[in-house]
N, C-alpha and C positions, 0 to 999 in steps of 0.2 A: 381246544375242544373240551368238553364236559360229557358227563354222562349222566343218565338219570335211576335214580332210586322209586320205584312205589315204595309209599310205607305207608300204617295205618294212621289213618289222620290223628294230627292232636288233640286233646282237649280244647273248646273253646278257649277255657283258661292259660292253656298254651299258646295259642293261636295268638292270643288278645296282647302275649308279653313279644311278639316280634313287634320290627322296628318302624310298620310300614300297616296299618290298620285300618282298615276303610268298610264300613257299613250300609249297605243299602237294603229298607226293607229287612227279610230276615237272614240277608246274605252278609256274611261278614270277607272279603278279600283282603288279604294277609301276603306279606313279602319281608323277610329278613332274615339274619344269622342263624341258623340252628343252635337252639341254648347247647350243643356236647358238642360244635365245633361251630367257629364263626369263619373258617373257609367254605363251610357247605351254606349255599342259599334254600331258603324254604318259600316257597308261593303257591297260594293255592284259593280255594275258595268253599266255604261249608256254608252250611244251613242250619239254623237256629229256630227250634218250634220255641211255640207259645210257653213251653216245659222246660225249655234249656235243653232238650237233644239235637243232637248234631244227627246231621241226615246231608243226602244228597256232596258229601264233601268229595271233593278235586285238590288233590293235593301231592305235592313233588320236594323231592330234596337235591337238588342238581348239587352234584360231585364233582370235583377235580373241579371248580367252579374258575372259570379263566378270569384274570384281575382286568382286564377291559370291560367284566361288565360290570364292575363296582367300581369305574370311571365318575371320576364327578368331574356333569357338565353342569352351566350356569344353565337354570331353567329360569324360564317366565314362559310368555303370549300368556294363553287362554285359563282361565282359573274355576269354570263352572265345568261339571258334569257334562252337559251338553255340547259345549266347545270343546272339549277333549274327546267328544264320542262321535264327532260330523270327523275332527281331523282321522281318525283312527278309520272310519265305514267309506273315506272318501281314499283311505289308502288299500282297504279291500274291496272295494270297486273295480279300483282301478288294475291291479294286482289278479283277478280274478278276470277280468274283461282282456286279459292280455299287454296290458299297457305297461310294457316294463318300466318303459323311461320314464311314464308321470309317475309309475305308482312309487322309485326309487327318489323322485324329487321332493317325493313326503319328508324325505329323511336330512338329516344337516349332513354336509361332508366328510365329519367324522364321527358319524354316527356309529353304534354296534349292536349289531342284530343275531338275537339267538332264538335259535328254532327248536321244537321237539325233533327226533331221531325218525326217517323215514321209518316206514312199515316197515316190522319185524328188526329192525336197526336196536342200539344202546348208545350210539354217540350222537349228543347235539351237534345240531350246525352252528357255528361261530363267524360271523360275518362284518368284517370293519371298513368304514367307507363306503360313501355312496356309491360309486365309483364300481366296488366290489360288488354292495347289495345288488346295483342294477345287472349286474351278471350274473347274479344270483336267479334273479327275478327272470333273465332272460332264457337261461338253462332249465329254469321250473317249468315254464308254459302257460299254456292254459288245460288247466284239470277240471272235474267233475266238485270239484271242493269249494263249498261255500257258505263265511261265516256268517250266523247269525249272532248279534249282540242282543242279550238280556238287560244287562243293567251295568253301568260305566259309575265308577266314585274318583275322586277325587281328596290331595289334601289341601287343596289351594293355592299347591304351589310350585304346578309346572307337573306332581306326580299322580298316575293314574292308572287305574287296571277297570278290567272289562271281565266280565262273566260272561258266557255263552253257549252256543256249539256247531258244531261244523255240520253240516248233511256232505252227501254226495262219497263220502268215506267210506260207509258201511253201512247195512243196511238199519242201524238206529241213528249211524250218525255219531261222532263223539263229542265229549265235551272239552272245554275250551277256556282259559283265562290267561289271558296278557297284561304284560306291567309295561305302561311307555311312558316314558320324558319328554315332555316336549319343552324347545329353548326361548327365549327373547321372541325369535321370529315365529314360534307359530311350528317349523319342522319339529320331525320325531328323533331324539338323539339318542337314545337308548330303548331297545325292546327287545321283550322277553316273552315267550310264551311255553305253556305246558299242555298236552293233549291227550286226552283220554279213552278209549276206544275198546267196547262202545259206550257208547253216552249213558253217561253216569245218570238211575235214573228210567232210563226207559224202558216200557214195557214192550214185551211180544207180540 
């Protein structure tokens, strides 16, 4: 298990030097090393005005960072934005609708799944194998929580994050960005996400 840090977002310029860079619109989604330790991962996601200020940023440094989730799986399937963003809404669908077993069959076998820390919590959830996830999935239920996805990048090759936010949490809602791999076949073998609460962003 991992725990999470807030900290004060990067500089874009910081941002732009991880490993894992993805642009959409004036959103830039980020995932890599922290330059003053490469055991801590950094992912998150800012906003870029027409000026170069950062606004609107979602951003995590996961600590004690477990070495299962810098697993290297072979990726392929899907390689467009959109293909990564139907597998991703068709596993919170399903996830959401109560369907543990399809929404766990998103995932490959040995897959690893890390979640933000329940309410009022500090330690992520650390999940290997479908096997596990679907018991994961089965213990969760069905909740009041449900994501909406803004905008899905891609680097073409198998890796992908999503920007968003969740309603049903609180009364703005929080905000939301996941990193997932998807393999050869099309399943999800690695995913990550970070949550913000309340949604970064919203008004009274």
């Amino acid at each position: 298990m991992s725990s999470t840090e807030s900290v004060t977002a990067p500089t874009p310029a910081e941002l732009a030097s991880l490993a894992l860079v993805l642009r959409v619109g004036d959103r830039m989604l980020v995932e890599g090393s922290a330059p003053d330790d490469d055991q801590v991962l950094i992912m998150g996601s800012t906003r870029v005005d027409a000026d170069g200020r950062q606004s609107h940023a979602v951003v995590e440094r996961l600590v004690e960072l477990p070495a299962p989730l810098d697993h290297t799986f072979p990726l392929g399937g899907p390689t467009t934005p959109e293909a990564g963003e139907s597998i991703v809404i068709n596993y919170f669908d399903l996830l959401e609708a109560g369907h543990a077993e399809q929404a766990a069959s998103c995932f490959s076998v040995d897959a690893v799944y890390s979640t933000p820390p329940p309410a009022g919590g500090h330690v992520r959830g650390l999940v290997i194998g479908r096997e596990n996830i679907h018991a994961a999935f089965v213990a969760r239920g069905v909740n009041d929580a449900r994501h909406h996805v803004e905008a899905t990048a891609t680097d073409g090759a198998g890796r992908f994050m999503i920007d968003g936010w969740v309603s049903g949490i609180a009364e703005s809602g929080g905000s939301f960005v996941s990193s997932f791999w998807v393999d050869e076949d099309g399943l999800i073998c690695r995913y990550a996400a970070i949550l913000k609460v309340p949604r970064v962003g919203a008004t009274a």
